[in-house]
N, C-alpha and C positions, 0 to 999 in steps of 0.2 A: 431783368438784365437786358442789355441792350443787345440786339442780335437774335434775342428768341423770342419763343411765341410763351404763351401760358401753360400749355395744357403740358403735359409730362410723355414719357414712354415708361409702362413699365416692363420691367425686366427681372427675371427670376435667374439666382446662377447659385449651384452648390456647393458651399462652403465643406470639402473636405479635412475629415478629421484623422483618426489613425483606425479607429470602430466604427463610424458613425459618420452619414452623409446629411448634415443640415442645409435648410434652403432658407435662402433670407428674400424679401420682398424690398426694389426698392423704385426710387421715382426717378428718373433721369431729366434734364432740360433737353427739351429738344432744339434742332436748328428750325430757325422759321425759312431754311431754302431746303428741307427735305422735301421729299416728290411727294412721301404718304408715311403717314403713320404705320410704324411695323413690330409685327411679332417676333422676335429676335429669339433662336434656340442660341445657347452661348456653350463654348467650349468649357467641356469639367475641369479642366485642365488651369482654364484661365476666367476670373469673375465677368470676364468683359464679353470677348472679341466671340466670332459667329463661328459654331459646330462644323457643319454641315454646305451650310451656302452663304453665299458671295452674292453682292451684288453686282448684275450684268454690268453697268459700266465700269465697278473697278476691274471685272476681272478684261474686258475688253483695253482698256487700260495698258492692262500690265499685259497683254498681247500686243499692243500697236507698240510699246518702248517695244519691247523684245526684239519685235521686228526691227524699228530703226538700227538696234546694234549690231543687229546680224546685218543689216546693210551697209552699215559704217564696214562689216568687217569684208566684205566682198570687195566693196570699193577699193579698201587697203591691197586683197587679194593682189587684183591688180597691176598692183605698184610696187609691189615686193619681187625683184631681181633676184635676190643674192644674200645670201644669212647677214649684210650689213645692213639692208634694207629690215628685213626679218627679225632682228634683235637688237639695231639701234635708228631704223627710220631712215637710216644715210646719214646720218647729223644732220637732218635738216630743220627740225621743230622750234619756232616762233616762242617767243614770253611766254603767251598766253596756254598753250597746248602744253609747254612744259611744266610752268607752275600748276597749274589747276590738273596736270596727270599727276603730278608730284605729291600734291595736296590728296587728292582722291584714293590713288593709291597708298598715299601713308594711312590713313585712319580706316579702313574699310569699313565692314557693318560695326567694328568697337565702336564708332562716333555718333549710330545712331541706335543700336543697342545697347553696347557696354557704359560709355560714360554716363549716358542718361539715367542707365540703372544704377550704375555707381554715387548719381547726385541724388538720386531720390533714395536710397538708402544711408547715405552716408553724410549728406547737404555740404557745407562748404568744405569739407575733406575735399569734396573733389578738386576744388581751386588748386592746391598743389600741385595735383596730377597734370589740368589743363595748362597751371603757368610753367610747369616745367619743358610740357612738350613743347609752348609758346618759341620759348627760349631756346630750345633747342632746334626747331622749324630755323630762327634766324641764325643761330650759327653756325648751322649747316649749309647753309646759302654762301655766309658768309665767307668760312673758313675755307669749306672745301670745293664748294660746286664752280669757278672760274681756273681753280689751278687742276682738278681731275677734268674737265674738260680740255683744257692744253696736252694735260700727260698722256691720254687713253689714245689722242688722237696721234698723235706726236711719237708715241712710244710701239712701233710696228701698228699703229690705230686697231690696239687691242677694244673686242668686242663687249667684255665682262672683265668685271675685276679680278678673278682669279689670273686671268689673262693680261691685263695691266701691270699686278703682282709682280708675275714672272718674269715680262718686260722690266719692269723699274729695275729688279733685282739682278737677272738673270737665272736663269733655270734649266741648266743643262740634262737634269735626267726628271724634268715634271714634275720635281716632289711637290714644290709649294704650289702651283696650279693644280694639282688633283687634289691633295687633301682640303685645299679652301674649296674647291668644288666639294668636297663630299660635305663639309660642315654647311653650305648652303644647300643642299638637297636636305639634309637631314632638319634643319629648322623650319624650314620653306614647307616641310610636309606638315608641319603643326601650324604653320601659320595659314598655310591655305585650307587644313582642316576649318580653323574657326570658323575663313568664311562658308565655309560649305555649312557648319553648325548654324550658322546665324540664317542662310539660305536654308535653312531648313524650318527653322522657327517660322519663320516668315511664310514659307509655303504651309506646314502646317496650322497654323495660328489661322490663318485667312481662308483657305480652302479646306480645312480638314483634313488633308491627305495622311494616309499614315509617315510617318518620321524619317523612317527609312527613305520611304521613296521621296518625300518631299526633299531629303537632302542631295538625292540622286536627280532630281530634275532642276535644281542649282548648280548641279556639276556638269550637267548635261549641256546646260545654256550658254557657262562661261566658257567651257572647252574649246565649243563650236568656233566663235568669232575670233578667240587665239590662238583655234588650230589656221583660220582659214590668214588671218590678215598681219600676224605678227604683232612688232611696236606702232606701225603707223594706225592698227585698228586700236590698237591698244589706246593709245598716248589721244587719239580722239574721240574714241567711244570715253576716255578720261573726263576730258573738257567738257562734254553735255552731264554725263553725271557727278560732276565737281559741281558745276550751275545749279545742278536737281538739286543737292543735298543740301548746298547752300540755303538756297530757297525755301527746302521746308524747314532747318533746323531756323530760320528766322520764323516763319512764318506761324509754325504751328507753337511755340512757347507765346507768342502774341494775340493770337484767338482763345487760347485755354486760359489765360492770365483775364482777357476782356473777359470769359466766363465765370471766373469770379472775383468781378469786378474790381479788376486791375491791380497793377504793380506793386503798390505801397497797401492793398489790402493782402496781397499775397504775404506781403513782407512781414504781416503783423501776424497776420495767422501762423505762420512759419513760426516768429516769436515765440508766441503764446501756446504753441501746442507742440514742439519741435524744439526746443528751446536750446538742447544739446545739437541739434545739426545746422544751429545760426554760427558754433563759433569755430574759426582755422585750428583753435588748438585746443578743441576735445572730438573725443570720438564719439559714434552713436548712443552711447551710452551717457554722456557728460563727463566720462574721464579722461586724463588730460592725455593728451595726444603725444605718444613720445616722439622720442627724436629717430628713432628706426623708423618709424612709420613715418615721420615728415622726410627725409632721406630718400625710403623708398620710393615713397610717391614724389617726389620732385626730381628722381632718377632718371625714370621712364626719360626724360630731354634727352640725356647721355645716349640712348639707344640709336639715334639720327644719325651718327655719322659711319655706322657701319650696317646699312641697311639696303641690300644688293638692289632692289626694286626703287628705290628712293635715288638711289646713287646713278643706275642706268640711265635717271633722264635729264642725269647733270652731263653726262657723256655724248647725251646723245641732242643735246640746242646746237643750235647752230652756229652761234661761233661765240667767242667771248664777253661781246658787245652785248651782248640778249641778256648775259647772267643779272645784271643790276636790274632790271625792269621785271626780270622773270621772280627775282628775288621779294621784289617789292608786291605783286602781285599774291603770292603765297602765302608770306607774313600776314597779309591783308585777307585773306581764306580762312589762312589756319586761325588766326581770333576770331570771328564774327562766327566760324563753324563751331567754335568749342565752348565759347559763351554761349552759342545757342542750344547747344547739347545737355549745357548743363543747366539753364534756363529751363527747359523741357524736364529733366526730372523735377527741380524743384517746383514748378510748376504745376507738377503733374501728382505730385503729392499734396499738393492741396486738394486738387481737383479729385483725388481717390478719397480724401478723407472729406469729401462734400457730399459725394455720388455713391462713391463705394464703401462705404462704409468703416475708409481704412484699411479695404484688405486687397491682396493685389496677389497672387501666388507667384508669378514670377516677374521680378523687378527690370529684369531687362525687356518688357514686353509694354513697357510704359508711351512709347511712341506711338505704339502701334494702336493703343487703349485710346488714345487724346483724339490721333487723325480718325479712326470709326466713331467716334463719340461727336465729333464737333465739326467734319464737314462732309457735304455734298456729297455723295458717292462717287463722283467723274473725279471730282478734286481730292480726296481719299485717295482713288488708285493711284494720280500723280503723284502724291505727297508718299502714298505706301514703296511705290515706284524707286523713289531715295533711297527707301533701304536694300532694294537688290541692283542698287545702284551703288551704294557705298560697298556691298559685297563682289559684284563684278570687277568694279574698278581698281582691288587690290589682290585678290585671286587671281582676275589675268596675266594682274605683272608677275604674280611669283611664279604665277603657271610658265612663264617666259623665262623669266631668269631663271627657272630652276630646269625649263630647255636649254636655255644657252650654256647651262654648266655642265650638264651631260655630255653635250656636243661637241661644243666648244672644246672644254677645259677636259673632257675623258676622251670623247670618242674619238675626234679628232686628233689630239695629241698623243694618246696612247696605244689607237690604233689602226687610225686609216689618216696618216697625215697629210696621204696626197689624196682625200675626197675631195670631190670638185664641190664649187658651193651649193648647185642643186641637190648634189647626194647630203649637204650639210641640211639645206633646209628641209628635207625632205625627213632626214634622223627629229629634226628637232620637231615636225610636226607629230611624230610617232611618239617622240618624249613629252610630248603634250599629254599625249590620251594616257598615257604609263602613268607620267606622276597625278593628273587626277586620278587617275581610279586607286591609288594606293591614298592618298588623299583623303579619299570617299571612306575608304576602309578605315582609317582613323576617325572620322565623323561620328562615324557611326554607334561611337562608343557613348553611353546613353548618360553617363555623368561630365559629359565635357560642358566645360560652359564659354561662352565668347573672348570671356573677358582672359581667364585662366589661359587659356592655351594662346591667346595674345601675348600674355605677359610672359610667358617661357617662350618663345619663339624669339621678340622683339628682343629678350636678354642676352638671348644667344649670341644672335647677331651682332648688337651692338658691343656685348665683350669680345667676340672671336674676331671682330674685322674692324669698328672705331678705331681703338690706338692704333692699329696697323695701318690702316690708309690714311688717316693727320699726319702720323711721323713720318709715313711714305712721302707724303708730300713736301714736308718742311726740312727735315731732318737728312743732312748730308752721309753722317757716320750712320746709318742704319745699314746692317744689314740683309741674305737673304735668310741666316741662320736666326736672325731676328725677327724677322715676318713669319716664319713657320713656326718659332716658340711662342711667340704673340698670339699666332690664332689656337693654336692647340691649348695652351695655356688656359685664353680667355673662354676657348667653347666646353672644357673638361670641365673649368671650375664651377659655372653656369650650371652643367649637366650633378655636378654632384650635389653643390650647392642647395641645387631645388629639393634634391633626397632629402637632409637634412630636414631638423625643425627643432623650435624652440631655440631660447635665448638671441643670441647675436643672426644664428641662421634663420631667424624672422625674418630679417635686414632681406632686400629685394635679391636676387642675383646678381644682377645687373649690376651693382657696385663693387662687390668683390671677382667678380669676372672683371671687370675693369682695370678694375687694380691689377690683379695678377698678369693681365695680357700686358700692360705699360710696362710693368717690373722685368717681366718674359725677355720683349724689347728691349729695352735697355741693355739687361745681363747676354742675351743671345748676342746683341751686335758687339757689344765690347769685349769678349770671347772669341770671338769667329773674325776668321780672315776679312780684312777690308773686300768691298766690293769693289772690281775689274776696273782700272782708269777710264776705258773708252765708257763706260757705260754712267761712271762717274760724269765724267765729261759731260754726257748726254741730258744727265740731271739738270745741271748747271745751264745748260742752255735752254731745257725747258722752265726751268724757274727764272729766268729773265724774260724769255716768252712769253711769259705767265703774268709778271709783275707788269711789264711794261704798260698796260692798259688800265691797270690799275687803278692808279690817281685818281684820276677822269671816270671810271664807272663806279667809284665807289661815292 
């Protein structure tokens, strides 16, 4: 094969049973740019990846990134005035910072973890999943990020959406500003558990560490740069790891595919020995693929419009001019990242059933299996790099928004209204180190997996807060009696939903949280007193404001 030498690596790894520890013998291809032939002890754990030790460059590697983001986050330090700087950058953020934080923070380690794992067990199932988000990436652009950048700035230049809420609506005694705070803390703790799970994989898988602690020195790292720098470290330590991620979800399905001998051989192998995971409409098995399960996985798009971390950094560009460029940029991320994601599982199922005998013990660890297997050790650690780069880059946002909603949307309002903004930003750095560490403590739990706790989180949201901020936006007759039965509505049903199983309750959350948060709205605002003229009024001129540019940037 083009790219290696002859001779082989062997490698010995213990195939665990439930009695019984087997050891299989087998040959590896080696690269013809490794330094030296090597004895590899390999994790029990996993057929592949190294027990014990690292190689010096990668682990140098992933000290010199570490470093640059903790200096991105100083820099920001800085630059950070006042909790507007600290939780939305000033609205000063350029196309490029915005789309590619946007991008980065929406997929976290799922993109280079979960989906991968999700293609190589599942083969083109995943396409649903990937064209839904696709689709959903663009109408989220589309729909909401130019008209919530007019309203947040426009409307008291609310900081977070709970905060814009209460503006749109008005909110004389907090209710709907604190309860949308409390249902974003409460998701935002599962969803930056994953990343902390997936930073944990990562740190164990690669250095051995035990679990625990390797999940604790991913919570340690991300903290840091979002206790020190805010959105502006945020939103730019985004853009260099939107770049990273990009780069290897190309790169690394294109050396493993050249490994055995390319694309349309992949394709055939796949055919021929995977035959049930070539077609969209059966499942791993060859059975046919219901319509719940196409549903659910084409769902997951729906979740984008009410996604606090996602939504911040339509709030926070700088002005309306940016959204169509910034839009087109994203769109153009979110494909080339998710074909590439899921290029890398199928990929990489070949590549396990050439090398590895077929067996893999855990699917989500397939990225990590291709980059140790097939390059250089320096370029390893960049490429490994990705992955605590797609985990940083959505953990710090939530770690932020789920600052700013303590702050902001409770502490502030409910009980220090006249903190000055040093004493604001000063709370929200404390709310940083709080919600990681309770965070960490959900980590910790030793059956969570990436993927799962992404998909209850991302459901949440997307029922308790989508219908609510769309119809906020468009919708005149809405009112505040309806933004409060919309989120409660759509985050209870989520929550019970998931209890459930069997028959219809297969079906995602996410759909039926949907449904009932729209329905919520509807019934609450046609029930409840209209909403205040002047404030009415206020709408009205923000949706002229909003459209006038329109035309022309779309």
């Amino acid at each position: 094969m083009d790219g290696f030498t002859a001779s082989p690596v062997a490698v010995t790894w213990p195939k665990t049973t439930r009695n019984s520890k087997e050891f299989r013998y087998i040959r590896l291809p080696e690269p013809h740019w490794c330094a030296a032939r090597l004895s590899i002890k390999l994790n029990k754990h996993n057929p592949f990846l190294m027990q014990n030790s690292i190689s010096f460059a990668v682990a140098v590697t992933f000290f010199l990134y570490l470093l640059l983001m903790l200096g991105i986050g100083l820099w920001a330090w800085r630059r950070t005035h006042d909790s507007a700087d600290y939780f939305l950058g000033g609205r000063q953020l350029g196309p490029w910072p915005t789309a590619l934080s946007a991008g980065a923070s929406d997929m976290s380690g799922w993109l280079l973890l979960g989906l991968p794992g999700f293609a190589f067990t599942s083969g083109l199932q995943s396409l649903w999943l990937a064209g839904g988000l696709l689709l959903g990436t663009w109408l989220n652009w589309l729909v909401v990020a130019r008209a919530l950048r007019q309203f947040t700035a426009e409307a008291d230049d609310a900081l977070t959406i709970p905060e814009y809420l209460a503006n749109r609506f008005g909110d004389p005694n907090h209710a709907l500003q604190a309860i949308a705070a409390l249902f974003i803390l409460l998701f935002f703790l599962f969803y930056t558990s994953s990343g902390l799970v997936a930073g944990g994989k990562l740190f164990e898988t690669l250095f051995g560490l035990d679990a625990g602690l390797a999940t604790a020195i991913g919570a340690l790292v991300i903290m840091s740069y979002t206790l020190t720098g805010g959105f502006l470290a945020v939103s730019w330590t985004d853009l260099v790891q939107g770049l990273l991620m990009l780069a290897a979800l190309l790169l690394v399905p294109v050396i493993a595919m050249q490994a055995d001998d390319g694309f349309l051989a992949m394709q055939t192998r796949l055919h021929a020995d995977h035959p049930a995971l070539m077609s969209l409409w059966s499942n791993d098995k060859g059975e046919p693929l219901g319509l719940i399960a196409i549903i659910s996985l084409a769902a997951w798009g729906l979740g984008y419009f009410g996604q606090p971390h996602i939504l911040a950094r339509f709030a926070g560009i700088r002005d309306q001019q940016a959204v169509p460029a910034a839009r087109r940029i994203a769109v153009t991320w979110t494909a080339l990242s998710l074909a590439g994601a899921v290029l890398v599982g199928l990929a990489g199922l070949v590549w396990v059933d050439s090398h590895l005998g077929g067996e893999l013990a855990d699917a989500e660890t397939i990225f990590m299996v291709l980059v140790e297997a097939l390059f250089h050790p320096i370029i390893a650690g960049v490429l490994l790099a990705a992955i605590l780069a797609a985990i940083m880059s959505t953990a710090d946002s939530q770690l932020l928004v789920s600052s700013s909603a303590l702050t902001e949307d409770l502490y502030r309002q409910l009980f220090r209204r006249q903190a000055s903004t040093k004493e604001i930003v000063l709370v929200g750095r404390l709310a940083v180190v709080a919600l990681a560490l309770v965070a960490l403590l959900l980590a910790l739990e030793p059956d969570n997996s990436v993927l799962g706790l992404v998909a209850y989180a991302w459901a949440g949201f997307g029922a308790a807060f989508g219908p609510v901020l769309v119809l906020s936006l468009y919708w005149r007759g809405m009112t505040r009696a309806g933004a409060l039965a919309g989120i409660i509505a759509g985050g209870v049903t989520v929550v019970v939903w998931k209890a459930l199983e069997g028959g219809i309750f297969e079906l995602y959350e996410i759909v039926p949280g949907i449904l009932a948060a729209t329905l919520a709205v509807v019934i609450g605002s046609r029930l409840s007193a209209p909403t205040a003229p002047d404030i009415l009024a206020r709408f009205e001129r923000f949706r002229i404001a909003s459209d006038a540019p329109a035309a022309a940037g779309r």
